[in-house]
C-alpha positions in Angstrom: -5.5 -122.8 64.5 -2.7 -120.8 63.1 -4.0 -117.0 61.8 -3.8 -115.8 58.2 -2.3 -112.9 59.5 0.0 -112.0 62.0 -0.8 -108.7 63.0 -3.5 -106.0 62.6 -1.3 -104.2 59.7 -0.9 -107.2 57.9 -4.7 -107.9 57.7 -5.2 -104.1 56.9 -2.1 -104.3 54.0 -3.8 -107.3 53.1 -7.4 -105.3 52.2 -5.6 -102.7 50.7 -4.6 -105.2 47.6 -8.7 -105.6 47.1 -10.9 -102.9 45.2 -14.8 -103.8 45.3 -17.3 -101.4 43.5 -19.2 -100.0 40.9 -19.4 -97.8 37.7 -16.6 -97.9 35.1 -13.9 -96.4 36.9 -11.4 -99.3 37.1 -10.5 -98.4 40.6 -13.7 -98.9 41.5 -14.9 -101.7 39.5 -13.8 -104.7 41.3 -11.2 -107.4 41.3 -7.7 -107.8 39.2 -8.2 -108.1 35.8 -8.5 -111.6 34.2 -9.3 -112.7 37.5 -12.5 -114.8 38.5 -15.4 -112.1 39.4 -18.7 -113.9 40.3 -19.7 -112.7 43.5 -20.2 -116.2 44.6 -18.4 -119.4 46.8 -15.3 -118.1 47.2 -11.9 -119.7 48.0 -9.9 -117.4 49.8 -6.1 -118.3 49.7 -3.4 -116.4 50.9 -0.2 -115.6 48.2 2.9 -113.7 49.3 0.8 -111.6 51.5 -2.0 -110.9 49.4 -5.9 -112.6 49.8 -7.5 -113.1 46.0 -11.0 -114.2 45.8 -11.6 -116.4 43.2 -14.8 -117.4 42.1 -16.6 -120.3 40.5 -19.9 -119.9 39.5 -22.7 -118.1 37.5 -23.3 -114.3 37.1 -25.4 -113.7 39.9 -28.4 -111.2 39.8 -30.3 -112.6 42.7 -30.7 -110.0 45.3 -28.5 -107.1 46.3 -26.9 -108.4 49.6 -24.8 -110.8 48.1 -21.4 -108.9 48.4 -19.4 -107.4 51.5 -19.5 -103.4 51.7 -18.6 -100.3 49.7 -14.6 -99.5 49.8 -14.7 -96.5 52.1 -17.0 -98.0 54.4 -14.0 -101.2 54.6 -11.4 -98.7 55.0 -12.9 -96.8 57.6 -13.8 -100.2 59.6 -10.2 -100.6 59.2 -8.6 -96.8 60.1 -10.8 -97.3 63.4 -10.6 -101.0 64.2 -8.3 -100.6 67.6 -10.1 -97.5 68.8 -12.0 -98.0 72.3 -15.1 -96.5 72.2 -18.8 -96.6 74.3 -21.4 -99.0 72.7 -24.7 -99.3 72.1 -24.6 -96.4 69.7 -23.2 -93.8 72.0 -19.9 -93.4 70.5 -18.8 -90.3 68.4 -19.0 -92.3 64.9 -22.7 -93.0 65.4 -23.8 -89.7 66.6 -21.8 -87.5 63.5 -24.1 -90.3 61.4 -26.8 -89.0 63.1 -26.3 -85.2 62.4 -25.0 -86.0 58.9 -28.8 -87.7 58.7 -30.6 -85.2 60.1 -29.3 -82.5 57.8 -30.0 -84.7 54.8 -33.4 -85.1 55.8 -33.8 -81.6 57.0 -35.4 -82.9 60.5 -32.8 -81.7 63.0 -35.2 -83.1 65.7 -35.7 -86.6 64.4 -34.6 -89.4 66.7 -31.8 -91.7 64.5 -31.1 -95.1 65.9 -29.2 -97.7 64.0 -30.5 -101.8 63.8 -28.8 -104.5 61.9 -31.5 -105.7 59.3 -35.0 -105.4 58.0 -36.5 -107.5 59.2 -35.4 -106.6 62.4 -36.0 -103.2 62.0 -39.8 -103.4 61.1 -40.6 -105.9 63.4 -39.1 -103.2 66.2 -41.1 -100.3 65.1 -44.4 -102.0 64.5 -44.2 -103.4 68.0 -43.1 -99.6 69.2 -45.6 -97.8 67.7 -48.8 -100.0 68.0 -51.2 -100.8 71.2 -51.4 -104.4 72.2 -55.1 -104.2 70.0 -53.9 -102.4 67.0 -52.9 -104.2 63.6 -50.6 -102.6 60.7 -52.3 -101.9 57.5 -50.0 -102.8 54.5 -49.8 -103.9 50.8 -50.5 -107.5 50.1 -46.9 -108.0 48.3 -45.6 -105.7 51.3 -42.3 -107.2 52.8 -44.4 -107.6 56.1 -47.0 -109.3 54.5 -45.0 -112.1 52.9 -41.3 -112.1 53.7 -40.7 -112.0 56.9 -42.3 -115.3 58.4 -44.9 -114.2 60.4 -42.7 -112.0 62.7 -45.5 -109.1 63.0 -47.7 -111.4 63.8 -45.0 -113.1 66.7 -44.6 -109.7 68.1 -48.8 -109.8 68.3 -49.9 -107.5 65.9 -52.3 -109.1 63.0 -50.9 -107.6 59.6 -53.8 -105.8 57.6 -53.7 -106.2 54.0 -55.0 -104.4 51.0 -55.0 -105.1 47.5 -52.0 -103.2 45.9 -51.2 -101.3 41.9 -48.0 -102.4 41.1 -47.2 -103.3 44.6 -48.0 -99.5 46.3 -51.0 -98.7 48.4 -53.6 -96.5 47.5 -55.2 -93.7 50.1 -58.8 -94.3 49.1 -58.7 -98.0 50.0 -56.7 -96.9 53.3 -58.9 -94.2 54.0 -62.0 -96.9 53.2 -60.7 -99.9 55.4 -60.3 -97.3 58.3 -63.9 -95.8 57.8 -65.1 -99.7 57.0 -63.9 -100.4 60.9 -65.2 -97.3 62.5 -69.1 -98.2 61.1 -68.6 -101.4 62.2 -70.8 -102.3 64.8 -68.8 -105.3 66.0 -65.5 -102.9 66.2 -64.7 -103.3 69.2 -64.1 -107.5 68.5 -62.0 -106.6 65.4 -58.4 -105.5 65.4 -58.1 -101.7 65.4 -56.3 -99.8 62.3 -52.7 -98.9 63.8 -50.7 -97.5 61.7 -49.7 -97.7 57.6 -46.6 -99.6 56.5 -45.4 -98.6 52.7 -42.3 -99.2 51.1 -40.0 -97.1 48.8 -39.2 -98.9 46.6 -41.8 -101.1 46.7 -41.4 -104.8 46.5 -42.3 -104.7 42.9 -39.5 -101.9 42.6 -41.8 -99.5 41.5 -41.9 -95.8 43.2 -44.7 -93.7 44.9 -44.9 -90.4 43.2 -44.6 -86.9 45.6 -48.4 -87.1 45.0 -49.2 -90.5 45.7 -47.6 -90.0 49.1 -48.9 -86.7 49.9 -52.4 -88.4 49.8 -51.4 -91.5 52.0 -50.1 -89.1 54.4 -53.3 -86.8 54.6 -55.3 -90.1 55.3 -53.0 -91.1 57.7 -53.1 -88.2 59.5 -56.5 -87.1 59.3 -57.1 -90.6 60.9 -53.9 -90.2 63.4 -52.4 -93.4 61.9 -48.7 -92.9 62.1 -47.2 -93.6 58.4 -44.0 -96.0 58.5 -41.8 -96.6 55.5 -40.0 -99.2 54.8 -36.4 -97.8 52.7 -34.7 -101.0 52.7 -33.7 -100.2 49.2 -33.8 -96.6 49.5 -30.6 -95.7 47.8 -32.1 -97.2 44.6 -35.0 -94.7 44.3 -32.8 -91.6 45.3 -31.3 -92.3 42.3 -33.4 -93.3 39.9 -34.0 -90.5 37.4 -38.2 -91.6 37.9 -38.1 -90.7 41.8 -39.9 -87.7 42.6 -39.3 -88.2 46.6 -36.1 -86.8 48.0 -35.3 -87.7 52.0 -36.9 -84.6 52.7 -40.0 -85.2 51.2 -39.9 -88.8 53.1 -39.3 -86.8 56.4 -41.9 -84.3 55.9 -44.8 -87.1 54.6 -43.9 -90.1 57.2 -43.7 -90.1 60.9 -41.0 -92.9 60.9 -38.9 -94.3 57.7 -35.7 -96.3 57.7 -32.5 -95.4 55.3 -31.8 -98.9 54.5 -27.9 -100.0 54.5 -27.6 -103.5 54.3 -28.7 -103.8 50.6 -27.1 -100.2 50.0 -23.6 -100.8 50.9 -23.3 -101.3 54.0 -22.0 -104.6 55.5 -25.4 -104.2 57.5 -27.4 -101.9 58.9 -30.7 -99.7 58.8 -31.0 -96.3 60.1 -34.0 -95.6 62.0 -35.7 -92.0 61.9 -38.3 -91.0 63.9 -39.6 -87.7 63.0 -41.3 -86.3 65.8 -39.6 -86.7 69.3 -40.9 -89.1 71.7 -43.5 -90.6 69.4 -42.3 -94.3 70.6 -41.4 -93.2 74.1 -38.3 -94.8 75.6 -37.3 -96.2 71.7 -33.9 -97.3 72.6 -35.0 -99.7 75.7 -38.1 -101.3 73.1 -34.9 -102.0 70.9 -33.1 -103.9 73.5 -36.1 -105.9 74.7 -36.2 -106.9 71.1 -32.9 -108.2 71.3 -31.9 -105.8 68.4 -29.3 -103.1 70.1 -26.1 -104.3 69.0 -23.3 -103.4 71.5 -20.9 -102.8 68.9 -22.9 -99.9 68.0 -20.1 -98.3 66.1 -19.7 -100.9 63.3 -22.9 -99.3 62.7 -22.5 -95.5 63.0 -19.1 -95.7 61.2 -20.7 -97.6 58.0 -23.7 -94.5 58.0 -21.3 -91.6 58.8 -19.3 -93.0 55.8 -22.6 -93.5 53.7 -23.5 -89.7 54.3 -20.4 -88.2 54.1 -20.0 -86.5 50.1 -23.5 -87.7 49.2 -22.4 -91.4 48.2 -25.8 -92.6 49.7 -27.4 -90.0 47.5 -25.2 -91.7 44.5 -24.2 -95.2 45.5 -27.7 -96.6 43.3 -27.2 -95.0 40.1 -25.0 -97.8 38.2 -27.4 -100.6 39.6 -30.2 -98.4 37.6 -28.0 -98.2 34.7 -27.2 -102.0 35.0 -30.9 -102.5 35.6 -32.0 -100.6 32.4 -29.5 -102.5 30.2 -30.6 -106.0 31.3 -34.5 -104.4 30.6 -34.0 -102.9 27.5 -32.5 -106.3 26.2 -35.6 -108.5 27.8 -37.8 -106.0 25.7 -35.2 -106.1 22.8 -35.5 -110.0 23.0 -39.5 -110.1 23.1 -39.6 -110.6 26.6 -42.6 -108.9 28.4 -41.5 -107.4 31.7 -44.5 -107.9 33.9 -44.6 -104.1 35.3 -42.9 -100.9 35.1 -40.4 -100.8 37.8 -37.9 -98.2 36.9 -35.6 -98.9 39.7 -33.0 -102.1 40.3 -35.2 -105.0 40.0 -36.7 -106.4 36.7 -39.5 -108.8 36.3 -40.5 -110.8 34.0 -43.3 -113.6 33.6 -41.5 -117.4 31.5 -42.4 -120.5 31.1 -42.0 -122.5 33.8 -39.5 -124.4 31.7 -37.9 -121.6 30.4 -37.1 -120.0 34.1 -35.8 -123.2 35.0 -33.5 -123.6 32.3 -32.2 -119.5 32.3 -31.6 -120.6 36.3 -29.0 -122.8 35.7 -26.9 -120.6 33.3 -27.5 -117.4 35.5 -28.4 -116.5 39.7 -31.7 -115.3 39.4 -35.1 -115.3 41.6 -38.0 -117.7 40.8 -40.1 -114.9 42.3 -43.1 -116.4 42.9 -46.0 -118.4 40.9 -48.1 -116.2 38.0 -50.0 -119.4 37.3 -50.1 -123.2 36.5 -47.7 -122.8 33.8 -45.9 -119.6 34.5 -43.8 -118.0 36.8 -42.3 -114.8 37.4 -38.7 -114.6 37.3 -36.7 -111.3 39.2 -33.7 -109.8 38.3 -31.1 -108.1 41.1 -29.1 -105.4 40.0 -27.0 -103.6 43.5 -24.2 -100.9 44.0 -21.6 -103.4 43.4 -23.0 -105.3 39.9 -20.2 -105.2 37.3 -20.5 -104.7 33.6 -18.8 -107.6 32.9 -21.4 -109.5 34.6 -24.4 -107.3 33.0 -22.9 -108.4 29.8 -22.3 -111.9 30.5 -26.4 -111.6 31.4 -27.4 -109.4 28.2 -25.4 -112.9 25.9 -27.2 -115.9 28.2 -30.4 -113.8 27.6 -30.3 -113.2 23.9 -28.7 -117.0 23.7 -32.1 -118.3 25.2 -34.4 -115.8 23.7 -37.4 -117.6 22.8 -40.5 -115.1 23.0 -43.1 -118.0 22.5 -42.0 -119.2 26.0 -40.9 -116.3 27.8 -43.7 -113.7 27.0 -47.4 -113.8 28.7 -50.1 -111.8 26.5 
């Protein structure tokens, strides 16, 4: 099969011609004017040496993995693609990522390691940080509890749920299903309390307040239940005007958290941090028994030591929350009832089951999941990458279908 490029400069001349990104700088923004822009099924063709993406499809606003990776992160793949360097995360890339991390967080003791996904990455730390007998206590809408297929439960560890508010946990029901186990007189036939899973932002995209985690984390360690968050979409709430948790908070509160990368920029990637040294004991050997320590270990230190170099992690969220607001304030503008206050980059709303069905074939959305027999509740995506032209293409299909009687729920 002939190659689209004949040599390593021509496919790094070749990226140069593409600009991916966000905001309204037009550098950043995206592809050439007048161009097709949906993010989806692209035909790439090759035209006196330059690669266009055009795209045929809807505005998609469907989850926030759909495209590639920041700029910088692309260049500096590129800048260090013919270097030799050790794997399995022991290269110079990944540990600058990790001091760069550690200083952000203000833990320069934590323990960084880097997996590919989410998935992935709580599935690894569960299984670390639990006994054979213990179970994970999390959120009924918690990505563990319904998105993941069962892969807690493969790694044999029952997953605990509690009733959520607005998808977070509370500390009294924590600290009640812990006590409810202890006065149990059949205890020792149950699955033990573990550990806490909690997620920032939530599933629901809604935020725990400083106080709201200041009181999970008493319980938790009143109880010595290590506290694990989940910060798949963690870039979001740092910049969310709402947040009231900065990474050092997160550091001080938790005993393990993840920066999440994969829907933050990144081509992939989550960044592990262990707070307290040697709480999982020999980590990096129950990440390769998990088949999760990635021998390229670079591709993902490089993409983290770009994300924390000038703050961009700290920054990289704010137009998906401006995008996200727009496409809010014109649902509420429209008569649409969003179905909670989630100030960060995902928007639900509750439609007629008709009504979602027919906004789905003008624009890429989530059928979330069922709100009842004739209902269902309908997510909206905004990422890093989201375009206005897109936002606006949303805000026109929106108001064009506006129809309160069918898309409101009293």
């Amino acid at each position: 099969m002939k190659s689209l490029y004949n040599s390593a400069n021509d496919m790094s001349n070749t990226i140069k011609h593409i600009t991916f990104g966000v905001g309204k700088d037009d550098s950043l923004r995206g592809f050439s004017p007048g161009k097709c822009h949906y993010l989806h099924t692209p035909e790439i063709r090759k035209e006196d040496n330059e690669m266009e993406l055009c795209m045929h499809s809807r505005p998609s606003f469907a989850s926030d993995y759909m495209e590639g990776a920041h700029p910088a992160i692309l260049a500096r793949l590129m800048e260090t693609n013919m270097l030799k360097t050790q794997g399995y995360g022991s290269d110079p890339f990944s540990q600058s990522a990790r001091e760069k991390i550690r200083a952000a967080c203000g833990c320069p003791d934590a323990e960084i390691h880097f997996l590919v996904g989410g998935t992935q990455t709580n599935a690894t730390v569960i299984r670390g940080l639990l006994h054979s007998y213990e179970g994970v206590i999390a959120a009924g809408s918690g990505h563990i509890s319904v998105h993941e297929a069962g892969a807690i439960e493969l790694g044999g560890h029952k997953v605990l749920t509690l009733p959520h508010v607005s998808g977070k946990l509370r500390a009294a029901d924590i600290e009640g299903l812990i006590a409810d186990y202890r006065k149990d007189a059949n205890s020792g036939h149950m699955v033990m309390p573990g550990m806490v899973y909690i997620s920032h932002p939530t599933e629901y995209g809604t935020l725990y307040s400083l106080s709201e985690l200041q009181e999970i984390s008493s319980v938790c360690r009143k109880n010595g239940l290590p506290l694990f968050l989940d910060g798949a979409r963690l870039a979001y709430a740092l910049s969310c005007p709402c947040n009231e948790l900065s990474l050092k908070d997160i550091a001080r509160l938790c005993d393990v958290f993840y920066i999440g990368g994969t829907k933050c920029g990144a081509l992939f990637g989550e960044a592990v941090v262990i707070t307290q040294q040697n709480l999982i004991p020999h980590f990096f050997t129950v990440i390769k028994q998990n088949g999760a320590l990635l021998a390229k270990g670079r591709m993902l230190g490089i993409q983290f030591d770009t994300l924390f170099e000038d703050n961009l992690y700290m920054k990289i969220g704010a137009s998906a929350i401006a995008a996200a607001d727009q496409i809010r304030d014109t649902l509420t503008k429209c008569g649409y009832r969003l179905f909670l206050d989630s100030p960060t980059n995902q928007v639900f709303i509750v439609m007629e089951n008709e009504a979602a069905a027919q906004l789905a074939r003008k624009a890429e959305i989530t059928l979330w999941e069922k709100y009842d027999d004739s209902h269902t509740m309908v997510r909206f995506v905004t990422d890093w990458a989201t375009q206005q032209r897109d936002v606006d293409i949303l805000v026109e299909i929106l108001e064009q279908e506006c129809n309160p009687t069918l898309a409101c729920v009293s």
